[in-house]
C-alpha positions in Angstrom: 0.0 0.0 0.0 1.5 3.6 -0.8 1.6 6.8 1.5 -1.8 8.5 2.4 -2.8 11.5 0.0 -3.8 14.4 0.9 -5.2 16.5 -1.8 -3.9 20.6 -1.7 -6.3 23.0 -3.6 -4.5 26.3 -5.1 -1.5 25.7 -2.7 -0.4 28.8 -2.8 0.7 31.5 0.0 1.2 29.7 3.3 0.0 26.2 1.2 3.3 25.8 0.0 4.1 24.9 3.4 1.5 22.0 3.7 3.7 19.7 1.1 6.8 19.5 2.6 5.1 18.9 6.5 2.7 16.0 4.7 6.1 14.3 3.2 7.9 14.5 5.9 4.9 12.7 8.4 4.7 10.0 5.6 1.7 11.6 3.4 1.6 12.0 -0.3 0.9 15.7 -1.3 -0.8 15.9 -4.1 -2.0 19.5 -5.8 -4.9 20.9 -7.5 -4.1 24.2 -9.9 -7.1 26.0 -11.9 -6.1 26.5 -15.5 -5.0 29.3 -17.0 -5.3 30.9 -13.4 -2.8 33.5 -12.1 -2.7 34.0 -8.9 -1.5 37.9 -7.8 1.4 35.2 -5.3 1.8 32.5 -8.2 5.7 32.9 -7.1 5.0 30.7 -4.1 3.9 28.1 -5.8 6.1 24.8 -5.4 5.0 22.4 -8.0 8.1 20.0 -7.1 7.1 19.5 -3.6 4.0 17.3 -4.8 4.2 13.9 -5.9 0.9 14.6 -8.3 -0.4 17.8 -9.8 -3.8 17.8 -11.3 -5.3 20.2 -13.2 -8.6 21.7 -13.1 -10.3 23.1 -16.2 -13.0 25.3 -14.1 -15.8 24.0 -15.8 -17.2 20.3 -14.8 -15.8 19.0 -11.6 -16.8 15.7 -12.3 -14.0 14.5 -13.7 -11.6 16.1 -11.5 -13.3 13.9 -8.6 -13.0 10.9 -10.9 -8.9 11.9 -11.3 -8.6 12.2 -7.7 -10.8 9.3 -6.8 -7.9 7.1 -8.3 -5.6 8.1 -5.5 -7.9 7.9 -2.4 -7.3 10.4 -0.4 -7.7 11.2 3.2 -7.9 15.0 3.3 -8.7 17.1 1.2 -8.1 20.8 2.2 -7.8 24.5 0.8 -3.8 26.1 0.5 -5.5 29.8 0.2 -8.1 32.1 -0.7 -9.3 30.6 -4.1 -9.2 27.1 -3.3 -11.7 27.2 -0.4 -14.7 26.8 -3.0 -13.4 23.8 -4.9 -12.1 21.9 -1.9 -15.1 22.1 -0.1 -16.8 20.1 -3.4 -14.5 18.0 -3.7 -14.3 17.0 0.3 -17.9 16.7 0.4 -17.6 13.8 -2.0 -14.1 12.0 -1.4 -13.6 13.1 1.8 -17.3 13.5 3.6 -15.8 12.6 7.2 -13.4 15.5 7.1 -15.6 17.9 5.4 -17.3 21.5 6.4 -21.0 21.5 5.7 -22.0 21.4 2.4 -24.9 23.3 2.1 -22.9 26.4 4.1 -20.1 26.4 1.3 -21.0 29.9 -0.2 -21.0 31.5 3.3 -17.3 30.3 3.8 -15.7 32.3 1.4 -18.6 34.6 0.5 -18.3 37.9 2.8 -22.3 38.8 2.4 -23.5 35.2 2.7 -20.9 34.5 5.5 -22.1 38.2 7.8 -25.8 36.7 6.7 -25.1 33.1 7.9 -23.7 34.8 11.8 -26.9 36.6 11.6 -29.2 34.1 11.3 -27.5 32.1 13.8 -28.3 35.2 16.3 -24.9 36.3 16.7 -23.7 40.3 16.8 -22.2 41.3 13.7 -21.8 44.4 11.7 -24.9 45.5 10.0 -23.5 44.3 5.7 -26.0 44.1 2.7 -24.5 42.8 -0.6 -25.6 44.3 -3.4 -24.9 45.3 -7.2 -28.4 47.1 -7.0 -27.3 50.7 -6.1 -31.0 52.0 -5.5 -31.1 48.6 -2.8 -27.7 50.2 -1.2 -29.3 53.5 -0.9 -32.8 52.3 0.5 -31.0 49.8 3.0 -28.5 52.8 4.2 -31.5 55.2 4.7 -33.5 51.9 6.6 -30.5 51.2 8.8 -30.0 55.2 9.9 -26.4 54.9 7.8 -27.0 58.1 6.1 -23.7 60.3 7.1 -22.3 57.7 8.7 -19.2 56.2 8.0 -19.0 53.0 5.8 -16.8 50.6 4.0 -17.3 49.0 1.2 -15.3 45.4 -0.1 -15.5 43.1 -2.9 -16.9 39.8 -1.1 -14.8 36.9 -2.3 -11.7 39.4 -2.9 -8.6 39.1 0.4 -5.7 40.3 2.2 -7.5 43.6 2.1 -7.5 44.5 -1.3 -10.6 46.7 -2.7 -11.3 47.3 1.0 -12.8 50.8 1.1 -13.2 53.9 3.5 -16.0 56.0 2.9 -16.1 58.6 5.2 -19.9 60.2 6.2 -18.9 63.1 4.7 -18.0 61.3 1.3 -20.4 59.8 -1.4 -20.4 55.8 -1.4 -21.8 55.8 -4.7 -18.8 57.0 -6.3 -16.6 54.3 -4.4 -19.1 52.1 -5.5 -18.7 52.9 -9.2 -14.9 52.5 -8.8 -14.7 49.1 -7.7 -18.0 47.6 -9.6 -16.4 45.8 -13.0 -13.0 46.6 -12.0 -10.8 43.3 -10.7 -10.5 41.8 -7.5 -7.8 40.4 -6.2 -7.6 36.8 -8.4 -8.3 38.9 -11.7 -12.3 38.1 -11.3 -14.6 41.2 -12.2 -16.5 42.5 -9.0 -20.2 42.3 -10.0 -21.4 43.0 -6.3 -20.6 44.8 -3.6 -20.8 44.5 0.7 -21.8 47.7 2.1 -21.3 48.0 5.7 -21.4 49.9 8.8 -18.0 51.4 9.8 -17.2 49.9 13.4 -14.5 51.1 15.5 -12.2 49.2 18.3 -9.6 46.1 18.6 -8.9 43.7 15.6 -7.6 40.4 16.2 -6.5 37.5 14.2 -7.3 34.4 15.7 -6.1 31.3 14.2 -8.1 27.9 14.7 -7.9 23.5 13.9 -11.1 22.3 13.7 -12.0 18.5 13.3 -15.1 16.6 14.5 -16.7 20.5 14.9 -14.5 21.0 18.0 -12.5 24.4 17.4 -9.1 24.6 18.5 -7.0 28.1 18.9 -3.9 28.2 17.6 -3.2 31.8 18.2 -4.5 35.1 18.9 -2.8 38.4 17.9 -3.5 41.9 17.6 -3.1 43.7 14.6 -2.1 46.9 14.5 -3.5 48.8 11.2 -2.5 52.4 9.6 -4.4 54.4 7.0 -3.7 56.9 4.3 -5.5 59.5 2.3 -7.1 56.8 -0.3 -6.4 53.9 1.8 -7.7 51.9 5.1 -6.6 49.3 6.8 -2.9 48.7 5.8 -1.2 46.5 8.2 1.8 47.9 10.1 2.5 45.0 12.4 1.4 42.2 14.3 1.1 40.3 17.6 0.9 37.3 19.4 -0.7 37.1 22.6 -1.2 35.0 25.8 -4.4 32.6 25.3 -6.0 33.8 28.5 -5.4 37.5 27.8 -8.2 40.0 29.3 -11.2 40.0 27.4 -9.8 36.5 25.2 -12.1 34.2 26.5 -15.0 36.5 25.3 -13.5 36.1 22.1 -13.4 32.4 21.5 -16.6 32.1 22.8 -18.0 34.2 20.1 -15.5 33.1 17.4 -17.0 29.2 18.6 -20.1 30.4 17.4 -19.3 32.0 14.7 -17.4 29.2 13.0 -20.7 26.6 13.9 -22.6 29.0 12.2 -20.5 28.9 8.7 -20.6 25.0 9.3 -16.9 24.6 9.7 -16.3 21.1 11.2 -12.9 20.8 9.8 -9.8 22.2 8.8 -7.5 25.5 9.7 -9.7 29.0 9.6 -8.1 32.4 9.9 -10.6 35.0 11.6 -10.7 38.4 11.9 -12.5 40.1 15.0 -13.2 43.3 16.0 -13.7 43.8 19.8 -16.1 46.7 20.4 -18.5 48.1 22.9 -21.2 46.1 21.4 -18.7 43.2 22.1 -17.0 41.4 19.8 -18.1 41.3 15.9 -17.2 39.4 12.9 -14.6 41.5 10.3 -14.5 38.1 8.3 -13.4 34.3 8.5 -11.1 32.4 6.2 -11.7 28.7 6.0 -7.6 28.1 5.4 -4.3 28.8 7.0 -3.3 32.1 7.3 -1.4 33.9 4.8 2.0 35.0 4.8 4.3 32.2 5.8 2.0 32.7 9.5 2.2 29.1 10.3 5.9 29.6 11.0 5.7 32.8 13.4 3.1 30.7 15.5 5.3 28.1 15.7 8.1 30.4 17.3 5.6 32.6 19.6 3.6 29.0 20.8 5.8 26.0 19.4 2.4 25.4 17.9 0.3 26.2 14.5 -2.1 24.9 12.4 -0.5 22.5 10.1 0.9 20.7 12.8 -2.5 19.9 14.3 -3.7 19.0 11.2 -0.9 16.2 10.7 -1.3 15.1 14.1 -5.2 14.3 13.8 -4.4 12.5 10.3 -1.8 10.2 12.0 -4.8 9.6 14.6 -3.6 11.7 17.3 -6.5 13.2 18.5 -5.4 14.9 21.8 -4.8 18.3 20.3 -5.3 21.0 23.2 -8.3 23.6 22.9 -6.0 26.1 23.6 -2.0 27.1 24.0 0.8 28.5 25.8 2.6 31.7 24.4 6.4 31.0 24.5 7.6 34.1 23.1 6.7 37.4 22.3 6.6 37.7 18.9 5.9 41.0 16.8 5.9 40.3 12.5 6.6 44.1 10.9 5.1 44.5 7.2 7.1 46.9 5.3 4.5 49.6 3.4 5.2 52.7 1.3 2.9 55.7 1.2 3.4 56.3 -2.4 4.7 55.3 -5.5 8.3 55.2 -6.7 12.0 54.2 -6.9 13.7 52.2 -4.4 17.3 53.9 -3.1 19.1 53.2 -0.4 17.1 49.8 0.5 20.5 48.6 2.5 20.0 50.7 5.2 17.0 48.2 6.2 20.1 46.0 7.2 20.6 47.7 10.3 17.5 45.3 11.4 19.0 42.6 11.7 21.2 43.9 14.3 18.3 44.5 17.0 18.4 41.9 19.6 15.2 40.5 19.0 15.2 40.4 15.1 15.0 36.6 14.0 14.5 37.4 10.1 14.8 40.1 7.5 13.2 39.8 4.4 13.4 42.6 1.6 11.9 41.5 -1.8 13.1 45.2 -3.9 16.4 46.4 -4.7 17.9 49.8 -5.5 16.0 51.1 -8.4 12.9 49.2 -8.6 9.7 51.2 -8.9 6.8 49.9 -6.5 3.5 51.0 -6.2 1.6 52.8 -3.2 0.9 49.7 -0.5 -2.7 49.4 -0.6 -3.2 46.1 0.9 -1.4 42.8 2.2 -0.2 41.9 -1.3 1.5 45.0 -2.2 3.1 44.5 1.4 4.5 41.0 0.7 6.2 41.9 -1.9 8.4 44.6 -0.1 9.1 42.6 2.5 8.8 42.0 6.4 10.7 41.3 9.9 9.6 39.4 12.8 10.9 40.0 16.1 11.1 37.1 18.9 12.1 37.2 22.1 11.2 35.7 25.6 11.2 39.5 26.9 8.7 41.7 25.9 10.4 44.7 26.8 12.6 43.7 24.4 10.4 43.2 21.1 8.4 46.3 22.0 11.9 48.3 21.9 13.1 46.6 18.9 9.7 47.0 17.2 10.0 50.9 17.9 13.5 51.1 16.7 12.9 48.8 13.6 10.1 51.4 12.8 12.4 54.4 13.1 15.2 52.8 10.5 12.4 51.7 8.0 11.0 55.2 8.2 14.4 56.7 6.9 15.4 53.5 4.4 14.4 52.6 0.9 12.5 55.5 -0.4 11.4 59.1 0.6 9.2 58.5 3.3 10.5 55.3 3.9 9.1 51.7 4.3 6.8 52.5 7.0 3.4 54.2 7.6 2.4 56.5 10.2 -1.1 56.7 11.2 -3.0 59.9 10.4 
């Protein structure tokens, strides 16, 4: 009998790492790739970690199932963003023990369907309507007392912030509106709808979770810490793990619990976003797959944990994996941004980094004399690069993260590789 497979859909972003961690625990990776898709990260895929790569022609999945069927796999699971959709088809028929809900697919990578699903589950959440009816926008802003208030308005399967949009009450929605409706999201698919919501204010958290049997495990909660331009909201500066029992945590998992019930997620790694408020906690958005960004890795070193991990341990029938965790180290990941367009000089000076007592990794992706674009979201901040800082004092990090700050604000560009908030 040959290894186990386990089927990877669109492993790209923090998929790639899935491959290697299923060879190296005895599994057979095998990927699935859309045709004549390019992804906006389609540099991290890593075709020759697979032992099988199968295409998929977007149109009938029929015989896609019949191509995997041949291999029998055990797991089927999502690598990012746009494989959440196909994975959850094919799981529910190869896979149907270790599979979400199928009839709750659309509200797993569907923002409207997924703030519609918490809703109807009687959970808090920020007052959305999706739309491509502009008169239905106007009459459900007037019905919900929204007129003058602050809003934002997002594609609904786009990610990693990208399309996300400030509208201040002062400002005219229908104008953002017409920007983004027909233009591209974030996988080159044409917006034909939009979520109009409510503008909230207060604490966002990431909080990363293993589910399997419908019991939700936590990885990880961190804080993010967000910056915003003139044209741009929600750009992330930084990022931080926390203790599992924090003030306030336990009021977050609880909600999060019944938040992830309610998009019928019974299995698998989830990424959530939560925004803690005085109405109490409220759904920004979930992500049924591992987080982006290599994140798997910078759990690992703030709670010798992360979501992979937990995944391989319940396939190899270890199913002892704790509802919670310990936080190690403290543990602060930088994203580099810029304010505005143009050419890189003097990048080297980002060097001086690496010498901070807690910086573990430095990673620039630009050279002298490359043009980049404003940073308007997680992508455009991937590909200028990052640092984490680790350490097992916190007084330590929070120094470093200050003084990493000041030498990114002086290096790579006027204005630097850093954002201050306005």
């Amino acid at each position: 009998m040959g290894k186990p497979t386990v089927v990877v859909v669109e492993p790209y972003s923090s998929g790639n790492m899935l491959a290697p961690a299923l060879r190296l625990e005895g599994f057979s990776p095998c990927a699935v790739t859309a045709a004549g898709y390019s992804a906006g990260n389609a540099s991290t895929l890593r075709l020759r970690d697979f032992d099988n790569h199968v295409v998929y022609e977007g149109f009938d999945v029929d015989p896609l199932i019949q191509k995997l069927r041949e291999l029998n796999p055990v797991a089927i699971v999502p690598g990012t963003q746009s494989g959440i959709s196909l994975a959850d088809k094919l799981a529910a028929v190869l896979t149907p023990n270790l599979a979400n809900v199928p009839a709750l697919s659309s509200a797993r990578h569907h923002k409207g369907d997924m703030h519609a699903a918490v809703a109807a589950a009687g959970l808090p959440t920020i007052r959305s309507l999706c739309s491509a009816n502009f008169a239905a926008i106007e009459t459900w802003i007037t019905a919900q007392g929204l007129s003058g208030r602050d809003l934002v308005i997002k594609p609904p399967e786009s990610a990693a912030t990208n399309g996300v949009k400030f509208v201040p009450g002062r400002g005219c929605w229908r104008a953002v509106a017409e920007g983004l409706m027909g233009a591209e999201d974030i996988y080159g698919r044409p917006i034909d709808e939009l979520l109009v919501q409510e503008y909230v204010t207060g604490t966002e958290y990431a909080v990363d979770t293993f589910s399997y049997d419908g019991i939700h495990t936590v990885n990880d909660i961190a804080r993010y810490h967000k910056v915003s331009t003139d044209t741009c909201m929600a750009i992330y500066e930084s990022m931080e793990f926390l203790p599992f029992d924090g003030l306030g945590h336990q009021e977050i998992v609880t909600y999060l619990e019944g938040v992830l019930n309610a998009l019928g997620i019974r299995f698998g790694a989830a990424h959530s976003e939560i925004m803690v408020t005085d109405r109490g906690p409220l759904l920004v958005e979930v992500n049924a797959r591992l987080s982006g960004g290599g994140q798997p890795w910078t759990c690992q070193m703030a709670t010798d944990d992360n979501s992979i991990d937990r995944m391989l341990r319940y396939l190899l029938g270890r199913h002892d994996i704790p509802r919670a965790y310990s936080l190690e180290m403290t543990v602060i990941v930088i994203f580099f941004a810029v304010k505005s367009a143009g050419v890189v000089a003097k990048i080297r000076e980002l060097d001086a980094i690496r010498d901070l007592a807690s910086c573990c990794y430095l990673g620039v992706n630009v050279a002298d004399g490359d043009y980049v674009p404003e940073t308007t979201d997680l992508v455009h901040a991937q590909k200028l690069g990052m640092a984490v800082l680790a350490h097992e004092d916190p007084g330590q990090v929070y120094s470093d993260h200050r003084e990493a700050r000041r030498i990114a604000a002086t290096a790579g560009r006027p204005g630097g590789f850093t954002i201050d908030p306005l």
